[in-house]
MDTraj code that builds the backbone (N, CA, C; nanometers):
import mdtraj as md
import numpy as np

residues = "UNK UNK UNK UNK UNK UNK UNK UNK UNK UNK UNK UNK UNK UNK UNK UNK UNK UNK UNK UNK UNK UNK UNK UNK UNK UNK UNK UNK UNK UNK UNK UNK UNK UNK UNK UNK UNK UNK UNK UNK UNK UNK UNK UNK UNK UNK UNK UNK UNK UNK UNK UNK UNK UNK UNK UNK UNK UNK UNK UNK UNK UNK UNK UNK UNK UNK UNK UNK UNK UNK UNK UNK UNK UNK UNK UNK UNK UNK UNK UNK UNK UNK UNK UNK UNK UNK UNK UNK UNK UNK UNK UNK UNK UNK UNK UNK UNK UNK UNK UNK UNK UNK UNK UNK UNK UNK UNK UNK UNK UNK UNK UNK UNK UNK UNK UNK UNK UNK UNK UNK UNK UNK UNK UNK UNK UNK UNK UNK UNK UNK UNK UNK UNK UNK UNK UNK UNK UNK UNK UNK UNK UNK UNK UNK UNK UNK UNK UNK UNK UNK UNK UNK UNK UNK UNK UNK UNK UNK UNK UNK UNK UNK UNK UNK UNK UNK UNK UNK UNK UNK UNK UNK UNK UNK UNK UNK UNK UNK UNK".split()
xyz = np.array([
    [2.0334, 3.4342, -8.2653],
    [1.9635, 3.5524, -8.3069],
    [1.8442, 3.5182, -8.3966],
    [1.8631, 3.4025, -8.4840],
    [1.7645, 3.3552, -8.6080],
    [1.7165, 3.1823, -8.5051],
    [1.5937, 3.1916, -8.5337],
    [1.5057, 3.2730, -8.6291],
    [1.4378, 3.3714, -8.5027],
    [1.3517, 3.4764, -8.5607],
    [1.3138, 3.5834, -8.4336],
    [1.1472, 3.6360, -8.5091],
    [1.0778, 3.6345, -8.4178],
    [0.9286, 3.7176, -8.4612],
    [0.9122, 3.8447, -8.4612],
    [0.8511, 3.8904, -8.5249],
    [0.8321, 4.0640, -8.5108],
    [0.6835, 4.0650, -8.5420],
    [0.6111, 4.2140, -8.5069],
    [0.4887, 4.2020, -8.5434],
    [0.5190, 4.3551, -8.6688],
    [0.4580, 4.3261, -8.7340],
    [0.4311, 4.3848, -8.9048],
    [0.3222, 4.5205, -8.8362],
    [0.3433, 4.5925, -8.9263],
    [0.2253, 4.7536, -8.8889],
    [0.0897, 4.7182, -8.8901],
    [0.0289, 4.6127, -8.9279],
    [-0.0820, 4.5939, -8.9042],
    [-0.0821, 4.4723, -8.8115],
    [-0.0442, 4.4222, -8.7452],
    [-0.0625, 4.3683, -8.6246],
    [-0.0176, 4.2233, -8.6483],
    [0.0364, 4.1725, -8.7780],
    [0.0486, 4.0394, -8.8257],
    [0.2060, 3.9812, -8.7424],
    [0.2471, 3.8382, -8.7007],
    [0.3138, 3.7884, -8.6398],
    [0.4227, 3.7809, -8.7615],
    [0.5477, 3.8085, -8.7990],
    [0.6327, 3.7793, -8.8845],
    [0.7630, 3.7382, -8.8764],
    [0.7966, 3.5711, -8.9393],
    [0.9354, 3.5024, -8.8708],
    [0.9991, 3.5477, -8.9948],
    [1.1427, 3.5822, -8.8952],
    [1.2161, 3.5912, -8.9611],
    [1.3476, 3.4799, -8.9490],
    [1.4049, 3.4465, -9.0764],
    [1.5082, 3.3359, -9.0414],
    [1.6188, 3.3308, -9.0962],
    [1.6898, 3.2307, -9.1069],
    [1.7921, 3.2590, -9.2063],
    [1.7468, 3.1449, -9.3540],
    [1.7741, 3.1294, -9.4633],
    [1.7359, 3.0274, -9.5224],
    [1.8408, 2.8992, -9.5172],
    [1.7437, 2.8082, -9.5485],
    [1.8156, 2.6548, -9.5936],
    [1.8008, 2.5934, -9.6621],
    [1.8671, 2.4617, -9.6633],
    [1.8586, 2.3871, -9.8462],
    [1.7564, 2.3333, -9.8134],
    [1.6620, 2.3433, -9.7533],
    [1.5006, 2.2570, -9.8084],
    [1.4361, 2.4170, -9.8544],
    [1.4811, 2.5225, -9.8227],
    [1.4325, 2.6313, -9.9156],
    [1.4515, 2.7035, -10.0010],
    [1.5110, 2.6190, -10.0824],
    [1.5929, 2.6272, -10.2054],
    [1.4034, 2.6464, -10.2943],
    [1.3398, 2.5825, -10.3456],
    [1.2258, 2.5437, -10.4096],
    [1.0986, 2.6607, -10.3982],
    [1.0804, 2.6290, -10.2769],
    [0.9961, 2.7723, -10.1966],
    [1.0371, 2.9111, -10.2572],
    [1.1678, 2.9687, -10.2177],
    [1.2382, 3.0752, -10.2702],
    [1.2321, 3.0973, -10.4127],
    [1.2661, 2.9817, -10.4785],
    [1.2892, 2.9947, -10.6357],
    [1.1168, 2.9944, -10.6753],
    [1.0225, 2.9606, -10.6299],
    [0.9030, 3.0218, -10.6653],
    [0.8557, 3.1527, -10.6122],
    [0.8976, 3.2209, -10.5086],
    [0.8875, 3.3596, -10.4395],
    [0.9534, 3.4406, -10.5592],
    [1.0636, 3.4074, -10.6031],
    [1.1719, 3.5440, -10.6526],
    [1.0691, 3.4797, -10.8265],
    [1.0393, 3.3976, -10.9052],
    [0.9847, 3.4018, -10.9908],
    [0.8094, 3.4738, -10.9660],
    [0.8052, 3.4833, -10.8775],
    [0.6659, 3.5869, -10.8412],
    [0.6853, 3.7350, -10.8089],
    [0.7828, 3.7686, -10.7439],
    [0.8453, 3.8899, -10.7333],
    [0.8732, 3.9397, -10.9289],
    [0.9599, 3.8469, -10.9596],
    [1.0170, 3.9301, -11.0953],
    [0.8782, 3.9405, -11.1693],
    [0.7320, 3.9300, -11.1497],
    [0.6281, 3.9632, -11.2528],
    [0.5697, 4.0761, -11.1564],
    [0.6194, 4.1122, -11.0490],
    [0.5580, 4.1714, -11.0054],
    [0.5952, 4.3687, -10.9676],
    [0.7282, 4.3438, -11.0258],
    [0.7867, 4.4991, -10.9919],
    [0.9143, 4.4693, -11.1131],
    [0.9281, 4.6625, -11.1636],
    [1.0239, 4.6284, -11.2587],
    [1.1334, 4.7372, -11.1532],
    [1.1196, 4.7434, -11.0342],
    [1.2498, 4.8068, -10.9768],
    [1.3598, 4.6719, -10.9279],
    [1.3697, 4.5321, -10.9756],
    [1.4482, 4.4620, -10.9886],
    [1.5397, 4.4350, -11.0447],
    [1.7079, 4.3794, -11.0468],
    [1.7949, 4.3669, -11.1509],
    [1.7255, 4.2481, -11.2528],
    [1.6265, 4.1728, -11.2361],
    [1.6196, 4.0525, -11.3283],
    [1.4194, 4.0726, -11.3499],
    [1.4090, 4.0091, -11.4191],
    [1.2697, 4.0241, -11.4235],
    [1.1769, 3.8422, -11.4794],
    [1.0809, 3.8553, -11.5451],
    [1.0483, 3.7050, -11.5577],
    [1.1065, 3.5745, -11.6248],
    [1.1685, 3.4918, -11.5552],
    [1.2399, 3.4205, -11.6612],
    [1.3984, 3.4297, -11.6705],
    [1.5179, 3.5412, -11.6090],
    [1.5670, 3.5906, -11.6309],
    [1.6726, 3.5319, -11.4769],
    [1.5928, 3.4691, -11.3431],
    [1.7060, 3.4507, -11.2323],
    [1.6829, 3.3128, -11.2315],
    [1.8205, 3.2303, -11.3430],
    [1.8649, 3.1103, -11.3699],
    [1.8446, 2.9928, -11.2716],
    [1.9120, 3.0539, -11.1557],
    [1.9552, 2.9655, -11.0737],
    [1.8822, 2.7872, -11.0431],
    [1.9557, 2.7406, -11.0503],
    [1.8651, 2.6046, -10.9791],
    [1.7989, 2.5605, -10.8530],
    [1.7217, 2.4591, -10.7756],
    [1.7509, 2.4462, -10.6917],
    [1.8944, 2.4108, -10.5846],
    [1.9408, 2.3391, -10.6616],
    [2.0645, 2.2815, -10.6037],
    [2.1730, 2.4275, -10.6143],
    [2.1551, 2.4446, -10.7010],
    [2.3013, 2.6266, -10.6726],
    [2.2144, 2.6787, -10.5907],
    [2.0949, 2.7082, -10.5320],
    [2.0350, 2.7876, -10.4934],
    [2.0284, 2.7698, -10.3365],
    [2.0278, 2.6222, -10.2719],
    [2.0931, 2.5786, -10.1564],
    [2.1821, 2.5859, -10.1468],
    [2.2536, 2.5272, -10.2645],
    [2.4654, 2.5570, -10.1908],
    [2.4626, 2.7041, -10.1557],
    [2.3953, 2.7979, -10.2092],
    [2.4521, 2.9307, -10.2160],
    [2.4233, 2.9914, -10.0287],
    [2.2510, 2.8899, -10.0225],
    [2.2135, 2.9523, -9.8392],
    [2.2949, 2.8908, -9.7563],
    [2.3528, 2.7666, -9.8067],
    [2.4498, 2.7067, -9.7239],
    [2.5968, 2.7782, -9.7102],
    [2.6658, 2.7935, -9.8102],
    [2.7637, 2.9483, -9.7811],
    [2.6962, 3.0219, -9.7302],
    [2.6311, 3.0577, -9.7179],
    [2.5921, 3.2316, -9.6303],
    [2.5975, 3.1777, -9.5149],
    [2.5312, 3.0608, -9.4712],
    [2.5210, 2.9832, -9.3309],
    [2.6931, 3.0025, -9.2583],
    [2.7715, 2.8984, -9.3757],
    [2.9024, 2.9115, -9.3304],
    [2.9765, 3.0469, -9.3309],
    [2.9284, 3.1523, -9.3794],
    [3.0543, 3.2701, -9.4128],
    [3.0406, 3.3938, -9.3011],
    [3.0970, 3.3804, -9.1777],
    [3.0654, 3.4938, -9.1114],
    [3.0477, 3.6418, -9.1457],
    [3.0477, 3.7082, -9.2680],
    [2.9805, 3.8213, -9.3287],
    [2.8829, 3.7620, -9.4490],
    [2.8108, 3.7100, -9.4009],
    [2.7309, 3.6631, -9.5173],
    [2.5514, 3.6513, -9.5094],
    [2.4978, 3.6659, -9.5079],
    [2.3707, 3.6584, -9.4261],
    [2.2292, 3.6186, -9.5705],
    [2.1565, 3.5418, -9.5489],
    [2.0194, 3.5367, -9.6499],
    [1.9041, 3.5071, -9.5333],
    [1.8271, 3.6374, -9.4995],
    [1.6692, 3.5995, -9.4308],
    [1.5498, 3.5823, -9.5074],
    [1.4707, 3.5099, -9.4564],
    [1.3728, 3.4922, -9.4769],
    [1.2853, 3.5462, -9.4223],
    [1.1471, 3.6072, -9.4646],
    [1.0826, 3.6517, -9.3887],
    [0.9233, 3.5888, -9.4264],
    [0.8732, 3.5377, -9.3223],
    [0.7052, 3.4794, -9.3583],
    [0.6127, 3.5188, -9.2683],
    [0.4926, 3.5067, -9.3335],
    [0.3546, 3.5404, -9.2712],
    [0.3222, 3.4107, -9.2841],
    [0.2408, 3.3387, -9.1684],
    [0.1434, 3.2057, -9.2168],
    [0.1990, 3.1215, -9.2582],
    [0.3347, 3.1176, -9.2874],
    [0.4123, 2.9999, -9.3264],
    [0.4724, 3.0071, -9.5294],
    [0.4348, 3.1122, -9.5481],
    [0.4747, 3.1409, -9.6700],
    [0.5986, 3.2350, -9.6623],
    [0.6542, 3.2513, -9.7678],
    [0.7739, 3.3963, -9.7414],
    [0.7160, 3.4630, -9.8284],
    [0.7341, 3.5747, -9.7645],
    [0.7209, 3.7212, -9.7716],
    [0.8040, 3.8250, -9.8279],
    [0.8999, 3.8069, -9.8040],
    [1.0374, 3.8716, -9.8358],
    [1.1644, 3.7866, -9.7909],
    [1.2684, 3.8799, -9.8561],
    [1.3163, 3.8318, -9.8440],
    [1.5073, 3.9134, -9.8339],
    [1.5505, 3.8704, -9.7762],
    [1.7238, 4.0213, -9.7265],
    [1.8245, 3.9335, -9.7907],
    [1.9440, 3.9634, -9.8356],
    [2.0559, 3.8912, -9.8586],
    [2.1835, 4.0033, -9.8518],
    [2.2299, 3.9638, -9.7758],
    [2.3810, 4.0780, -9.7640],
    [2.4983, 3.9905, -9.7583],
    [2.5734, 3.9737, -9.8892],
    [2.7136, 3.9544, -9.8956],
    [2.8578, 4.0317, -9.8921],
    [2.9202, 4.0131, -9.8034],
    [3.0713, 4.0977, -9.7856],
    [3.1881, 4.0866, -9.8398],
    [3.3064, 4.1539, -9.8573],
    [3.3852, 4.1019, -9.9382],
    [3.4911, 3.9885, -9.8713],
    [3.5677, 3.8704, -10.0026],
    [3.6335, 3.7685, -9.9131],
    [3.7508, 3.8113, -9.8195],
    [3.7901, 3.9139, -9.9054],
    [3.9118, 3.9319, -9.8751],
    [3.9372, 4.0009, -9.7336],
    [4.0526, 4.0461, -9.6382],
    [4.0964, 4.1248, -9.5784],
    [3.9995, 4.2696, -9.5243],
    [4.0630, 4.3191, -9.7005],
    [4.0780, 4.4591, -9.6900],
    [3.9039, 4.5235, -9.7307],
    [3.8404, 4.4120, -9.7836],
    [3.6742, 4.3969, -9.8152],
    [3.5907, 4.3269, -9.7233],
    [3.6424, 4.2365, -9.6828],
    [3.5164, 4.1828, -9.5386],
    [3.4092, 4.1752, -9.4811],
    [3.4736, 4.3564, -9.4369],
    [3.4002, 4.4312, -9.3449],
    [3.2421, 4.5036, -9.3933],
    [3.3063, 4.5206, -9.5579],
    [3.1718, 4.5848, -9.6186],
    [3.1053, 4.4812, -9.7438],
    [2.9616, 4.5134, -9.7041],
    [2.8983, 4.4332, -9.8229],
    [2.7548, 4.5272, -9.8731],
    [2.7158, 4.4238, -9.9811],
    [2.6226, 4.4747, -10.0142],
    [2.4843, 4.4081, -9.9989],
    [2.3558, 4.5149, -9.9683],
    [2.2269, 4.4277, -9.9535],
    [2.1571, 4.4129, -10.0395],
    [2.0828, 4.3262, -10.0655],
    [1.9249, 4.3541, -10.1369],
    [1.8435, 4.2494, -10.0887],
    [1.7248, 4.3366, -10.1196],
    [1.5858, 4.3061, -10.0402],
    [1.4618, 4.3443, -10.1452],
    [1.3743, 4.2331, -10.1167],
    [1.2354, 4.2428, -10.2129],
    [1.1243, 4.1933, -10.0739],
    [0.9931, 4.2109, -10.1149],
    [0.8772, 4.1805, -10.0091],
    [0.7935, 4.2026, -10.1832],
    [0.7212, 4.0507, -10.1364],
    [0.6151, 4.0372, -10.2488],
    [0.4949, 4.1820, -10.2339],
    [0.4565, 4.2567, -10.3291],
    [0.3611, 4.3443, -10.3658],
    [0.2545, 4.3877, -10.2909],
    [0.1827, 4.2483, -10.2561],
    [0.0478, 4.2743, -10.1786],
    [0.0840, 4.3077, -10.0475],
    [0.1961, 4.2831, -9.9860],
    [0.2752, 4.3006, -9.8635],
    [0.3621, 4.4481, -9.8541],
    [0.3800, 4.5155, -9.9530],
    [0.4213, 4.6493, -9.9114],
    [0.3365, 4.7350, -9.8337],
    [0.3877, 4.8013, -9.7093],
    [0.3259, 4.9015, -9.6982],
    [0.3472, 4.8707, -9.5116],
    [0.3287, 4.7202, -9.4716],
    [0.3048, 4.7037, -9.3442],
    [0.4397, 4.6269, -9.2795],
    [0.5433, 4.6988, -9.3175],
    [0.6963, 4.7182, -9.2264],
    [0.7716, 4.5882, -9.2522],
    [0.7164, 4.5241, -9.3694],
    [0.8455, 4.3864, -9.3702],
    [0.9441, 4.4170, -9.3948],
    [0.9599, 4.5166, -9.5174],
    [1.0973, 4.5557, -9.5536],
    [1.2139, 4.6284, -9.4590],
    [1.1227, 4.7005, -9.3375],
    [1.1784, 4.7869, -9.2401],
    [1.2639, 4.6926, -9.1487],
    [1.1502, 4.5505, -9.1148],
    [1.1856, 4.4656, -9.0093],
    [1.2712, 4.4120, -9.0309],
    [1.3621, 4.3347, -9.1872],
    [1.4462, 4.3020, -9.2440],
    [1.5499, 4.3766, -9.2412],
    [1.5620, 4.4938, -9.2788],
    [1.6528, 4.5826, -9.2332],
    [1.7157, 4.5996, -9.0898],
    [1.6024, 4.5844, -9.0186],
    [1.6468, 4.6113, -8.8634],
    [1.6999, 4.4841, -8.8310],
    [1.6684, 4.3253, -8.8877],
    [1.7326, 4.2469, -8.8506],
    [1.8948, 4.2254, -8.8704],
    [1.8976, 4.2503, -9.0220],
    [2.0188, 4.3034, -9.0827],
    [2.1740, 4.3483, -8.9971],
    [2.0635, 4.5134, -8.9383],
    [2.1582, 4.5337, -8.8888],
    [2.1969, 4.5130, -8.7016],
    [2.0794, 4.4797, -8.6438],
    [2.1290, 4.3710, -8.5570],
    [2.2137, 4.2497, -8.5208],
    [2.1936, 4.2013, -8.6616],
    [2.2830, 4.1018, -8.6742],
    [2.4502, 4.1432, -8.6957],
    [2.4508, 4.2484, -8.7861],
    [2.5873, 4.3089, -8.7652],
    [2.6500, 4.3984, -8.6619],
    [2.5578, 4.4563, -8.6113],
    [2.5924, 4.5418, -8.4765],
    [2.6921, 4.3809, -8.3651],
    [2.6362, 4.3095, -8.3456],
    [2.6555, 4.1866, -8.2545],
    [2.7382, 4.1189, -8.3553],
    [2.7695, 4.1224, -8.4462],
    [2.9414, 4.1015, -8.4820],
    [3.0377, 4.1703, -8.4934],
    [3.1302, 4.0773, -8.5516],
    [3.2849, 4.1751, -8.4925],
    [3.3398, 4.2290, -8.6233],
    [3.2481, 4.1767, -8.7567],
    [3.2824, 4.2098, -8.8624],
    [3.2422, 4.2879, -8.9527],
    [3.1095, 4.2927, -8.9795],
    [3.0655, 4.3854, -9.0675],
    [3.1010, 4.5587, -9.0382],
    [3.1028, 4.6044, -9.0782],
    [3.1624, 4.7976, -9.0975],
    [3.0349, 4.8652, -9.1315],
    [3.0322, 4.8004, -9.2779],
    [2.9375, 4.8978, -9.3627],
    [2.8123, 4.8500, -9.4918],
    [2.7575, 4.8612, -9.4796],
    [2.6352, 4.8551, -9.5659],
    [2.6173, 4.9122, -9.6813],
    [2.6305, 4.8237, -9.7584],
    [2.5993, 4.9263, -9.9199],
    [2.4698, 4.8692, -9.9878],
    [2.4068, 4.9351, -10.0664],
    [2.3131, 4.9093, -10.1479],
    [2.2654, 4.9699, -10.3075],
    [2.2188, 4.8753, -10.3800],
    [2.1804, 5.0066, -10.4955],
    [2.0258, 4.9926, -10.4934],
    [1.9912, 5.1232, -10.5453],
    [1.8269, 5.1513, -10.5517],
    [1.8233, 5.1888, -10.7039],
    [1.7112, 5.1877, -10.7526],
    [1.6819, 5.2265, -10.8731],
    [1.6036, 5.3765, -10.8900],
    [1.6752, 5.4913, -10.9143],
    [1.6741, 5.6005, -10.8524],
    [1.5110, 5.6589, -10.8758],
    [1.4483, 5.6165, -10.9557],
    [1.3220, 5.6550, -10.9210],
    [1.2455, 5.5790, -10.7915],
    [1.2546, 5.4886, -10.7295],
    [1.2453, 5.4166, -10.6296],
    [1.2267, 5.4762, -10.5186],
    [1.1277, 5.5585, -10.5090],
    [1.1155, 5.6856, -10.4210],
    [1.0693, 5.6049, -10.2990],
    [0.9802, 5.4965, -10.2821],
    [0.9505, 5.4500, -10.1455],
    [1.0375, 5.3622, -10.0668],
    [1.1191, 5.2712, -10.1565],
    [1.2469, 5.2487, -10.1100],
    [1.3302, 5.3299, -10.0517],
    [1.3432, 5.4358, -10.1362],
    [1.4790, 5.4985, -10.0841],
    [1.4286, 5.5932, -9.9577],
    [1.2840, 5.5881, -9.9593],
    [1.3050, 5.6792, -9.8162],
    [1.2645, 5.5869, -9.7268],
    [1.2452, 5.4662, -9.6972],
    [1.2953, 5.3400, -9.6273],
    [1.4507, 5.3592, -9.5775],
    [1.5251, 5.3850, -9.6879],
    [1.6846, 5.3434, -9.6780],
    [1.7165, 5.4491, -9.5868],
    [1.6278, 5.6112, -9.6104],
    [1.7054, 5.7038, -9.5776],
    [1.6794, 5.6651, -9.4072],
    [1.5686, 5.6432, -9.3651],
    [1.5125, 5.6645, -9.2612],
    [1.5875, 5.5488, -9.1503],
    [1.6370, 5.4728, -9.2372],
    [1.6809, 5.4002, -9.1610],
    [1.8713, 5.3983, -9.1360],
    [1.8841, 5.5314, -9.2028],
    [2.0375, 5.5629, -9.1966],
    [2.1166, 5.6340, -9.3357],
    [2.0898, 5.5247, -9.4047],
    [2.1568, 5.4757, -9.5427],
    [2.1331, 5.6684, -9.5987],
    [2.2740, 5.6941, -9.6339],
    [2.3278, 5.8199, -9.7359],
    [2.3688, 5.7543, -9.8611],
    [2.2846, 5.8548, -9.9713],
    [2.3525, 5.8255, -10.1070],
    [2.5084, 5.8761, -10.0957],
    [2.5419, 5.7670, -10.1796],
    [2.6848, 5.8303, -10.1907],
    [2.7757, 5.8190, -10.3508],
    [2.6223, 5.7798, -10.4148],
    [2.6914, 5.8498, -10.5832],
    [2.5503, 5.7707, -10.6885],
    [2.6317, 5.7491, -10.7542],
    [2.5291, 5.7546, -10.8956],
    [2.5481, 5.7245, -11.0155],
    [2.5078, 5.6273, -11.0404],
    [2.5269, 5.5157, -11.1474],
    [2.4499, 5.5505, -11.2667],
    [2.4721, 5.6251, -11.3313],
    [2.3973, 5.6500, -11.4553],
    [2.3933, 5.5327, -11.5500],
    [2.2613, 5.5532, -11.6651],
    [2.2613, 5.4164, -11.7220],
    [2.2532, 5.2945, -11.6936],
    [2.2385, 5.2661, -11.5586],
    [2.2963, 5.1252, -11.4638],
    [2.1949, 5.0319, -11.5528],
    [2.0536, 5.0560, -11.5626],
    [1.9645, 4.9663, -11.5429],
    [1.8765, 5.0223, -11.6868],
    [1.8598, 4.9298, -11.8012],
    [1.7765, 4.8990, -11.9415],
    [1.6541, 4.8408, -11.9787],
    [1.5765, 4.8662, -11.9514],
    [1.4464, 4.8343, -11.9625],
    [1.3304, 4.8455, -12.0668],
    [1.2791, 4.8178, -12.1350],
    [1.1561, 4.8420, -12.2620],
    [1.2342, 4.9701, -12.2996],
    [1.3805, 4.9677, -12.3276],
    [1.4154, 5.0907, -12.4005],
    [1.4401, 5.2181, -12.3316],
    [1.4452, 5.2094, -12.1892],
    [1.5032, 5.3372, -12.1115],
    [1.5743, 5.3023, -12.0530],
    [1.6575, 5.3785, -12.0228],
    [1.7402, 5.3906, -11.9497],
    [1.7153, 5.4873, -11.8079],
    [1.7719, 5.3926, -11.6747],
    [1.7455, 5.4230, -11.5441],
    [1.8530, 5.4375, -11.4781],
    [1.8883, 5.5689, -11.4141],
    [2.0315, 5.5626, -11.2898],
    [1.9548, 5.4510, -11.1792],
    [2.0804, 5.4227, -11.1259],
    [2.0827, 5.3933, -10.9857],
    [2.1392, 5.4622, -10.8945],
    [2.1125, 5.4343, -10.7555],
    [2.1785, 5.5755, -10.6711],
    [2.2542, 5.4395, -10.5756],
    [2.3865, 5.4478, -10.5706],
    [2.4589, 5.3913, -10.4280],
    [2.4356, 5.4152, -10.3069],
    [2.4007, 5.3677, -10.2363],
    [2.3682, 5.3904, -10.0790],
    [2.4505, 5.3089, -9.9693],
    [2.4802, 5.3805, -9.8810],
    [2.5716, 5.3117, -9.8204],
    [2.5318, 5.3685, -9.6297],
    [2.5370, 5.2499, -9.5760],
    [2.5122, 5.2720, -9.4052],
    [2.6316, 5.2246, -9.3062],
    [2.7028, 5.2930, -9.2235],
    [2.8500, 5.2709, -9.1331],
    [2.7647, 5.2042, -9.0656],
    [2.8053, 5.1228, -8.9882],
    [2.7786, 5.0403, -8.8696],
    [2.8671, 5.0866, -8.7300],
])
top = md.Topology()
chain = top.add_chain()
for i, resn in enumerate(residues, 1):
    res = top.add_residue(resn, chain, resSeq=i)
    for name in ("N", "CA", "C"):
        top.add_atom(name, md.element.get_by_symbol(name[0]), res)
traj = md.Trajectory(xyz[None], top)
């Protein structure tokens, strides 16, 4: 299924893949450009630890975990965005996980985030495992969430307080998509 091309709303060629441990480095400079660039994130500059080396083991589990998934998405050979949906280990959790997804700034607007999604759930439609899709948004997140809606995803509650920032306080809204 990975890796697969799509073309973007303005006519641009966009791979999508899964990641690997030589993109451990790449990534960890994408998500430190993302966190200066939007505060609808859980972490912001300085703030997502990880190493390179945890940061490969981690694409390498997703590689191995049949509910587990991390894409990549690039223009020109850079990434662009980027999807990660983990499920639960157990049994009775498996089936459902949760997503999140960022697309660097200058790139909103021309369907990466859409195309990620649709890969998403392609990829789970054509397994035998995933159920359900959950996500959180940051409830002012008005262009996101009508992304989410459009593409299925019903709120299904509401996290007050979730998220602290320069001194406010922000709900989040749960979203969740059946497969």
């Amino acid at each position: 299924m990975f890796p697969t091309e799509k073309t973007t709303v303005d006519g641009r060629r966009l791979l999508i893949r899964e990641a690997g441990g030589s993109d451990a480095g790449p990534v960890l400079a994408y998500i430190d450009r993302i966190s200066r660039e939007t505060t609808f994130l859980t972490f912001g500059p300085g703030e997502f630890l990880l190493t390179r080396e945890e940061e490969s083991a981690y694409f390498e589990k997703c590689r191995r975990t049949e509910n587990a998934l991390y894409l990549l998405a690039f223009l020109k050979g850079t990434i662009v965005g980027t999807l990660t949906f983990q499920a639960g280990p157990r049994p009775r959790v498996r089936h459902a996980g949760e997503m999140g997804i960022s697309v660097l700034k200058e790139h909103w607007g021309i369907g990466i985030a859409s195309l990620l999604i649709d890969a998403l759930l392609e990829w789970a439609k054509d397994g035998e495992i995933v159920k359900k899709i959950d996500l959180r948004v940051r409830a002012d997140n008005d262009r996101a969430i009508a992304l989410y809606r459009r593409k299925g995803f019903v709120v299904e509650g509401r996290l007050k307080k979730e998220i602290y920032l320069d001194g406010v306080f922000y709900d989040n809204l749960c979203m969740g998509l059946e497969i």
